[in-house]
C-alpha positions in Angstrom: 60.6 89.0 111.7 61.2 92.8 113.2 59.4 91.8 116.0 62.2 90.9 118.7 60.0 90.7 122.2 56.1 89.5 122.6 54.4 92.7 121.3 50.2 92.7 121.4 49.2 91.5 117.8 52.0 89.7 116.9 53.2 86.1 117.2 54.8 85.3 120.9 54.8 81.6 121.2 53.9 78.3 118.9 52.9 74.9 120.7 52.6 71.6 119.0 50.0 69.5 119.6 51.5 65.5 119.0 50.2 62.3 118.6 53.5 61.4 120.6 54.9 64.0 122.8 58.3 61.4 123.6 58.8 61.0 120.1 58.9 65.0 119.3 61.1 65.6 122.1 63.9 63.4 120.8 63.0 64.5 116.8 63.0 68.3 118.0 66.2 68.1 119.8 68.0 66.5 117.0 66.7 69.2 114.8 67.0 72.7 116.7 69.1 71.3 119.9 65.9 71.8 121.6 65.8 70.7 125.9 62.6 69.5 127.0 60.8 70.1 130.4 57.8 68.6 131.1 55.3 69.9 133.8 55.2 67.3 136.9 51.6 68.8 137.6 48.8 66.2 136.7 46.8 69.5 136.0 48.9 70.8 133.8 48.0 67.6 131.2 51.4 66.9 130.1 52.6 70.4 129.1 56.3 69.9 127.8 58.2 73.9 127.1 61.0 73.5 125.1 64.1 75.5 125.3 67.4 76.8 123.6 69.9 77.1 126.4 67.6 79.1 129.0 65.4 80.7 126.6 62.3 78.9 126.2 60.9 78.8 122.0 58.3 76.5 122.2 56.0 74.0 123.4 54.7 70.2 123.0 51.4 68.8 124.3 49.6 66.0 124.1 46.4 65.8 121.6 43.6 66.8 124.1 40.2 66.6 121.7 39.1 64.3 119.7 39.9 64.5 116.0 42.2 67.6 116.9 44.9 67.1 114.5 48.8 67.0 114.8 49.8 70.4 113.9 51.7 73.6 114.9 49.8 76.4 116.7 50.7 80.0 116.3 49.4 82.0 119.2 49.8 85.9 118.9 50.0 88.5 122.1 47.1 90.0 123.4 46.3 93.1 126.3 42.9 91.4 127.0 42.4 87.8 125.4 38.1 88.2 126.7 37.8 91.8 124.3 39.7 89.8 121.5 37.9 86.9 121.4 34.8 88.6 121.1 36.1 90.4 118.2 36.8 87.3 116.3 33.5 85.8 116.8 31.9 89.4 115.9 34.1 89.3 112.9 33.5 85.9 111.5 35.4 83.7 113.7 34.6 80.7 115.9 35.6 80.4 119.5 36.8 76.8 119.7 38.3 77.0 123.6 38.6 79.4 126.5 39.4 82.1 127.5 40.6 80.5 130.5 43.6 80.7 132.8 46.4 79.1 133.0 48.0 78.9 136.5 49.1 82.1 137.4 51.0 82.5 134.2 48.4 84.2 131.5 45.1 83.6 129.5 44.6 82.4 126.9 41.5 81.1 124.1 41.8 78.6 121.1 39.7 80.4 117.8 39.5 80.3 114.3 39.4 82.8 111.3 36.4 82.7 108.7 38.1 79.9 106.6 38.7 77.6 109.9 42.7 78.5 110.5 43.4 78.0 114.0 45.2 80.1 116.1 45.7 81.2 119.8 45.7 84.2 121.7 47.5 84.7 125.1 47.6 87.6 127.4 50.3 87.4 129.1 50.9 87.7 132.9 54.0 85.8 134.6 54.5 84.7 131.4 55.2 86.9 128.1 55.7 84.3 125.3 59.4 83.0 123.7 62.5 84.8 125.3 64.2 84.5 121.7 62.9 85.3 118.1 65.3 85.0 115.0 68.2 83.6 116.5 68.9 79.5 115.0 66.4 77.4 116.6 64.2 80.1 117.1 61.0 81.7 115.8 61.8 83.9 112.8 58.4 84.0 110.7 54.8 83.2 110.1 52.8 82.2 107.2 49.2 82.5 106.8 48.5 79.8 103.2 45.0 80.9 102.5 42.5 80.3 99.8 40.2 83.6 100.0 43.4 86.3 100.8 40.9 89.2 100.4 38.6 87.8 103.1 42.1 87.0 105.3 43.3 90.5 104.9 39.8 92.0 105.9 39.6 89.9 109.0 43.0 90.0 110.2 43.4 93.6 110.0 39.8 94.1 111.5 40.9 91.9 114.5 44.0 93.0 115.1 45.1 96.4 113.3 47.5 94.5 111.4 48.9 96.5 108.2 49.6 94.9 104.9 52.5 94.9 103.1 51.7 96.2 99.4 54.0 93.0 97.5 51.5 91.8 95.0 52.4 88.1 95.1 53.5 88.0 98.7 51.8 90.4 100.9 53.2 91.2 104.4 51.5 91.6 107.9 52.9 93.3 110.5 52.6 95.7 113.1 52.7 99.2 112.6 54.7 98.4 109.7 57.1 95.6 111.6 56.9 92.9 109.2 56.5 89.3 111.1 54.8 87.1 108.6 53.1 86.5 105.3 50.4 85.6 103.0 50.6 83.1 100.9 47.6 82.1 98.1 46.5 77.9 98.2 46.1 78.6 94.4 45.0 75.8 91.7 48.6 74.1 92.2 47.4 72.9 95.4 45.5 69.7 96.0 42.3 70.6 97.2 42.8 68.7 100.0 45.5 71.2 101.8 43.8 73.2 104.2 44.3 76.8 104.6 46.7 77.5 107.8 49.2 79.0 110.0 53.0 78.0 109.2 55.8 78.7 111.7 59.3 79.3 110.4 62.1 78.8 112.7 65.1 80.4 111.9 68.7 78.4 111.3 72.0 79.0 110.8 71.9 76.6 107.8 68.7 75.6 106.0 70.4 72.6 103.9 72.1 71.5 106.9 69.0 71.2 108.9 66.8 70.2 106.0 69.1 67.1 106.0 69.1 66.5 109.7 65.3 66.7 109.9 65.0 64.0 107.0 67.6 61.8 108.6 65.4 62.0 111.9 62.2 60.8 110.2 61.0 63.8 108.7 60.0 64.2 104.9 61.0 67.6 102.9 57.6 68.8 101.6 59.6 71.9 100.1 63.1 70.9 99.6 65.7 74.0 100.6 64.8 76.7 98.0 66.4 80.1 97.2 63.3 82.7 97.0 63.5 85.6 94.9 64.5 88.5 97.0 64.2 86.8 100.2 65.6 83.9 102.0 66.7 80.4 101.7 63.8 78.0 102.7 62.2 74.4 103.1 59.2 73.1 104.6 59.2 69.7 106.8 56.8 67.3 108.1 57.8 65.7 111.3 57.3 62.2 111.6 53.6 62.7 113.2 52.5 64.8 110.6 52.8 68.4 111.9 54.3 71.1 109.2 56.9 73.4 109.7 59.3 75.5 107.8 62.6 76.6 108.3 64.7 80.2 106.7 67.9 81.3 106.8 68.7 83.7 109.5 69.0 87.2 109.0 67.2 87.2 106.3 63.5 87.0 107.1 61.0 89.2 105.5 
């Protein structure tokens, strides 16, 4: 990712929303070294930031809807999270929650693209998204898996001035050119069950290292630790609830 700081349009912060919040705490710290601090506030439903040292990376909540799945949540930067919102709904999309506030801290809505991806949006206020990308235990990457990567290119660049890297089998979004995530096809070797959707990749000092630990914990390799061609070492993990994830190699995103 060449993003280093919460810039409007690109990722700043991934939550994951758990059938068991206790449970991820202890699976997340044994796989990143993540420290959890839960919000005492009853209003504040449970919301558990996790952090690397000071820096806070991530968050846990609690499943608040029903039939909301366990999964990861990308949520990119925004100036004005009202404008975008309406420019996703103009533009295909659907407006699942907000905008609304949160505290004093930012603003944020819950929407999808055309296919049904969810992802957030957060204007920022006291609150500006992840203190670290790209460091181990960090956000280093996302990945859009998509069946219809025309239609995902149209929207995403309509919504938020993304550009397109020009790779033929693994386009690139970024900003103004600032690579942070890709584009992967949900081609006819997938089930037809596997839903198109946003994958988080945190990055680690060593991918077979942590690829073990996260098995060891509970977890099950969905993509053991692979060498890509011209790019970086990765695998892709299921916790034990069910949510997806994917790890890389530091320093070698993109």
């Amino acid at each position: 990712m060449k993003i280093t700081e919460p810039t409007p349009g690109a990722p700043c912060w991934v939550e994951l929303g758990t059938s068991d919040v206790e449970a991820a705490k202890v699976y997340y710290r044994h796989v990143f070294g993540w420290r959890a601090e839960t919000d005492p506030r009853e209003e504040a439903g449970g919301y558990t930031t996790l952090y690397l040292g000071a820096a806070p990376v991530a968050a846990l909540t609690p499943l608040y809807a029903p039939g909301q799945p366990t999964a990861w949540t990308v949520s990119f930067a925004t100036r004005d999270a009202d404008a975008l919102t309406a420019s996703v709904t103009e533009a295909g999309g659907r407006q699942l929650m907000g905008p609304m506030d949160v505290f004093d801290v930012g603003r944020f809505a819950v929407l999808t693209d055309p296919e049904g991806v969810v992802f957030s949006i957060w204007q920022a206020r006291s609150f500006a998204g992840a203190a670290l990308f790209n460091a181990p235990g960090s956000l280093g990457w996302v990945e859009l898996a998509t069946r219809d990567a025309e239609a995902a290119k149209a929207f995403y660049t309509r919504v938020f001035g993304w550009t397109v890297g020009t790779h033929e089998d693994y386009p690139q979004w970024g900003i103004d050119g600032a690579d942070f995530g890709g584009l992967s096809a949900l081609d006819e070797f997938y089930p037809e069950d596997v839903r198109a959707h946003w994958l988080p990749y945190f990055a680690v000092a060593d991918v077979d290292e942590t690829a073990a630990r996260a098995a060891e914990s509970g977890g099950m390799l969905l993509v053991p630790p692979t060498e890509v061609p011209h790019g970086p070492k990765v695998a892709v993990i299921r916790d034990p609830q069910g949510a997806s994830f994917g790890i890389h190699r530091v320093g070698t995103e993109g």
